[in-house]
C-alpha positions as MATLAB code, in Angstrom:
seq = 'XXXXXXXXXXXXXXXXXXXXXXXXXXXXXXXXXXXXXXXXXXXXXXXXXXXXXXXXXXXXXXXXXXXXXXXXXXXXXXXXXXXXXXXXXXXXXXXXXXXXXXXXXXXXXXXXXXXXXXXXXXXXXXXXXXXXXXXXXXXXXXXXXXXXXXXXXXXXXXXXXXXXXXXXXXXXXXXXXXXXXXXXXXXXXXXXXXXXXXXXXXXXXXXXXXXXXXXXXXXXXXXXXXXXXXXXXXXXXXXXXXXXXXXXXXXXXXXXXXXX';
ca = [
     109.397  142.831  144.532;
     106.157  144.485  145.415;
     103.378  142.086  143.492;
     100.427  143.708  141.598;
      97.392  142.655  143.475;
      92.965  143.596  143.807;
      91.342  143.383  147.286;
      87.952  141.539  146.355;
      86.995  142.727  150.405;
      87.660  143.850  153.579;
      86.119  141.956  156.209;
      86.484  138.224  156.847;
      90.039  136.163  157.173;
      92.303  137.396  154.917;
      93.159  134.550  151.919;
      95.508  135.162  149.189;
      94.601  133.690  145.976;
      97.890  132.432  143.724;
      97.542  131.228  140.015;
      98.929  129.140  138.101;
     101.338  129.584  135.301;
     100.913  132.353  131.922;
      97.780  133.197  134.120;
      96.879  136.193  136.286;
      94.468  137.050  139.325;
      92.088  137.869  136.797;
      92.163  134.049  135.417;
      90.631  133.828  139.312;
      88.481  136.510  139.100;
      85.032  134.775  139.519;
      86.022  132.394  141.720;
      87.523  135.348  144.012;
      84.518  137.076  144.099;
      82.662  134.424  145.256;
      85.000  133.988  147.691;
      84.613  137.257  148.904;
      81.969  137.129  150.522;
      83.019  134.854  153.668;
      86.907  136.155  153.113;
      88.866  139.073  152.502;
      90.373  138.289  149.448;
      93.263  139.329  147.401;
      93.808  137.812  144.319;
      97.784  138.509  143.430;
      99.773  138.471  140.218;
     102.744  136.502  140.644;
     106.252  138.003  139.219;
     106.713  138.272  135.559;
     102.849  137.469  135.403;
      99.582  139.648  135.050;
     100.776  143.495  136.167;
     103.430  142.710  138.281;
     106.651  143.667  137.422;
     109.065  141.714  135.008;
     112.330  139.976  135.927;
     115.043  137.724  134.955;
     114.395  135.680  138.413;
     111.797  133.379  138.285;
     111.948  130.466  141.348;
     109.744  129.685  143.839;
     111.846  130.865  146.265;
     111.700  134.232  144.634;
     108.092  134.234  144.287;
     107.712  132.859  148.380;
     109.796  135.564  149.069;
     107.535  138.092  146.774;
     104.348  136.685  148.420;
     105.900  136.914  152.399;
     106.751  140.858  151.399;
     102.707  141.258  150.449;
     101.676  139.976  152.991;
     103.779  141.682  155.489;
     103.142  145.051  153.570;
      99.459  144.608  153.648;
      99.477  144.053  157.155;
      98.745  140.760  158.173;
     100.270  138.197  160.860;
      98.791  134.946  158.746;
      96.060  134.130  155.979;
      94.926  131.154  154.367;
      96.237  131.122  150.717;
      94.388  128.540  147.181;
      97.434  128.337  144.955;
      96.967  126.260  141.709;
      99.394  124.411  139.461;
     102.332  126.876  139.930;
     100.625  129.127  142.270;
     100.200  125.534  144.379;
     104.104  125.250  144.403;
     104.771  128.933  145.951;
     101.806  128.664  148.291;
     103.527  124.929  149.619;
     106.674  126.879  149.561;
     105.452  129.850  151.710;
     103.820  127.344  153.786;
     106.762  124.801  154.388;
     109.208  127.977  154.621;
     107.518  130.012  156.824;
     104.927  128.310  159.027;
     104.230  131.040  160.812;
     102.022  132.983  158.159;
      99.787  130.274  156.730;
      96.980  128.878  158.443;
      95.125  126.576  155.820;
      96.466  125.294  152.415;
      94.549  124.687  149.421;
      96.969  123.561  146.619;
      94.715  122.655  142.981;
      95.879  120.265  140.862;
      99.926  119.915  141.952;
     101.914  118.126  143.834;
     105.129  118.594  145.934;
     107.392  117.304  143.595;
     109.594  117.533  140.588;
     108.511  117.092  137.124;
     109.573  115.864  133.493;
     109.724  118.630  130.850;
     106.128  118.238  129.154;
     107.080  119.002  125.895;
     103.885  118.364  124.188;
     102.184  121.640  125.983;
     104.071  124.310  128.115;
     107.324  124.134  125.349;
     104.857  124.393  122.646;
     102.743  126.979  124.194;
     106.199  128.999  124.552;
     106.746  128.265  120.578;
     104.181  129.757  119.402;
     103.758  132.826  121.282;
     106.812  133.275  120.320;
     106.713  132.896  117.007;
     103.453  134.996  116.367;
     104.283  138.359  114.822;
     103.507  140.801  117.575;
     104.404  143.585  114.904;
     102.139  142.393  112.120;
      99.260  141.381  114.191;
      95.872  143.251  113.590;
      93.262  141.325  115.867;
      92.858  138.734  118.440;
      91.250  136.795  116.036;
      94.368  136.580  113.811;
      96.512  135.546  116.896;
      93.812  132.588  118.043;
      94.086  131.342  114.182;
      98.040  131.381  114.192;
      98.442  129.742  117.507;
      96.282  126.838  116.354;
      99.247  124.964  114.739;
     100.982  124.990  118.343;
      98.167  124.780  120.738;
      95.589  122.002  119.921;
      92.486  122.866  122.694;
      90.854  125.944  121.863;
      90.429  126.377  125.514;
      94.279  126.211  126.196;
      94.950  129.117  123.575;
      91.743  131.298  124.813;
      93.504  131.269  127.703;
      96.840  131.949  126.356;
      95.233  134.852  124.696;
      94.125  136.694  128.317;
      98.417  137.769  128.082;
      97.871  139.624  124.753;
      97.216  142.965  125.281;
      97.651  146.390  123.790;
     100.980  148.157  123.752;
     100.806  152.450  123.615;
     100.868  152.755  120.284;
      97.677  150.729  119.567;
      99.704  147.136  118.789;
      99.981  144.001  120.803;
     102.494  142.788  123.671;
     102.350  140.206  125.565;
     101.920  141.335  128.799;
     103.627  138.414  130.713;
     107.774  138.015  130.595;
     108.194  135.335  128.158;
     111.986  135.667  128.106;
     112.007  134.821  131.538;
     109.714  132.040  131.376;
     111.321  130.335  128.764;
     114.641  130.616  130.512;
     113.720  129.361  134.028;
     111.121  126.757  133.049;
     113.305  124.125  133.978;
     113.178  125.424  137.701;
     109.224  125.708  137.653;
     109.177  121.911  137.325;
     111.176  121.743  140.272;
     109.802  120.629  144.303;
     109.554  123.277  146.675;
     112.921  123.673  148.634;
     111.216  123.065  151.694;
     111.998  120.966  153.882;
     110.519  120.462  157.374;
     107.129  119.653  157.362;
     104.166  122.186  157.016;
     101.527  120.756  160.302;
      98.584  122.902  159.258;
      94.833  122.113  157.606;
      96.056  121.261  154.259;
      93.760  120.465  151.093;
      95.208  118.740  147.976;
      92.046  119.013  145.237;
      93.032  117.522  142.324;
      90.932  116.575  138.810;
      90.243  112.869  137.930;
      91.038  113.935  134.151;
      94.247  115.086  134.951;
      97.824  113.595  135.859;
      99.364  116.424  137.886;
      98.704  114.640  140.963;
      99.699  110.826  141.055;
      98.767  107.870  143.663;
     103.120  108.046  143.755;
     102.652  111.692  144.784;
     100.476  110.510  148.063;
     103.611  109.467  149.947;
     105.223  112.944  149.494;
     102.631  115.144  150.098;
     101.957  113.359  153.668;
     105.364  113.590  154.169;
     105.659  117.354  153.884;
     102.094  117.830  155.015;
     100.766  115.242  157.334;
      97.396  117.545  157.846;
      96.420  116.995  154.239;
      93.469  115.209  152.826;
      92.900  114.978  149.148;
      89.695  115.587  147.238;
      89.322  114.425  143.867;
      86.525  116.514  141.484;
      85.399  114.124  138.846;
      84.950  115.048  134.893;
      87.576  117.903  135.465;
      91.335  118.170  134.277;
      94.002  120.529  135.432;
      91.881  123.689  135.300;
      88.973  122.316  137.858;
      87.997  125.211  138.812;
      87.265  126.406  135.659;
      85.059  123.000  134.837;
      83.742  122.119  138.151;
      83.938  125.689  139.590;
      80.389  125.218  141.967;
      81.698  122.022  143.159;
      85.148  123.569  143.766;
      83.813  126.344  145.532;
      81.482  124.563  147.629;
      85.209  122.133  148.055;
      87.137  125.585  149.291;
      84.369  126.919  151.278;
      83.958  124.007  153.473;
      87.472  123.307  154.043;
      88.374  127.222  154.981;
      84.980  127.279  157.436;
      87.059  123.704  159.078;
      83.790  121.484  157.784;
      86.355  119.700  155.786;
];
């Protein structure tokens, strides 16, 4: 599948930014352009995500598979890849699959392992974007009101909302593949299939608000990646780089330039 993708530059070592699930490279966008200026950067849309195309398959070893053919098609031999929350899992995938074309890690907020369904948030999320009337809908505004009763944090359904866009004829679609989503969540909790260890620079950054990465989890992720160290961002949840994102930059930077 050939993945939707922006170049943020051309000159530096090439670094492949991956997000994390109902986002997009544009969730990234800041944090890519920052980037940018020490890296070539290419922020990517994983399948059934952002532009990229839609399909029933959705695994991480289809989406390592989606991510080698970029990076073959764009040219390069190996490139240092952030992946967060889902985008973590294919980047660990990529990396403990196929050594060869990753030469740093940085995996935000997840952890090499399997996870219980979380039916509080991602199956409620799901609900209600399924349930709002994409047919009836006049505004934004209207959506962000409706999805209230299934999403609690106002931040959560703002960025829910980035996937509603505007079909031809002047309504609404969401632009991500829902059906698919909903059908293969179950795999998404799932461990990388990767087996033999990944020997590279490896950075786990995780938030001290949020659960995603455990002291269990430690034992694991030496396991498969005995290079790793783990940084912990205070005051910030799952989406760090979104309330930290200075002292997650300055995090990234160091580790890419090998001060880490």
């Amino acid at each position: 599948m050939r993945l939707n993708y922006q170049k943020y530059s051309e000159s530096g070592a090439p670094l492949l930014v991956l997000h994390g699930l109902f986002g997009s490279l544009g969730n990234w966008g800041w944090h890519s352009k920052e980037l940018s200026q020490h890296h070539s950067v290419i922020g990517v849309d994983l399948r059934n995500h952002g532009n990229s195309p839609h399909d029933a398959e959705l695994s991480y070893p289809a989406m390592d598979s989606d991510v080698l053919q970029l990076i073959e098609n764009l040219g390069f031999a190996s490139v240092a890849i952030i992946g967060h929350s889902m985008g973590g899992k294919v980047a660990m995938e990529l990396a403990l699959q196929h050594h060869r074309v990753v030469d740093r890690l940085i995996v935000v907020d997840i952890a090499p392992v399997g996870y219980p369904e979380d039916t509080q948030t991602h199956q409620r999320v799901i609900a209600g974007m399924k349930a709002l009337d994409l047919v009836g809908l006049k505004t934004r505004d209207e959506a962000e009101t409706f999805l209230e009763d299934y999403i609690e944090e106002e931040a959560t359904r703002k960025f829910i909302l980035t996937n509603l866009a505007r079909d031809e004829g002047g309504g609404f679609r969401w632009r991500l593949n829902l059906e698919a989503i909903e059908k293969n969540y179950g795999k998404l909790r799932m461990k990388p299939t990767g087996e033999t260890s990944y020997q590279k620079p490896t950075l786990f950054i995780k938030g001290a608000l949020s659960s995603y990465i455990s002291s269990e989890d430690e034992e694991e992720i030496l396991r498969l990646f005995p290079e790793a160290k783990l940084k912990t961002i205070m005051q910030a949840g799952h989406w760090l780089h979104v309330d930290k994102p200075k002292v997650f930059q300055k995090i990234a930077l160091n580790f890419l330039a090998d001060k880490e």
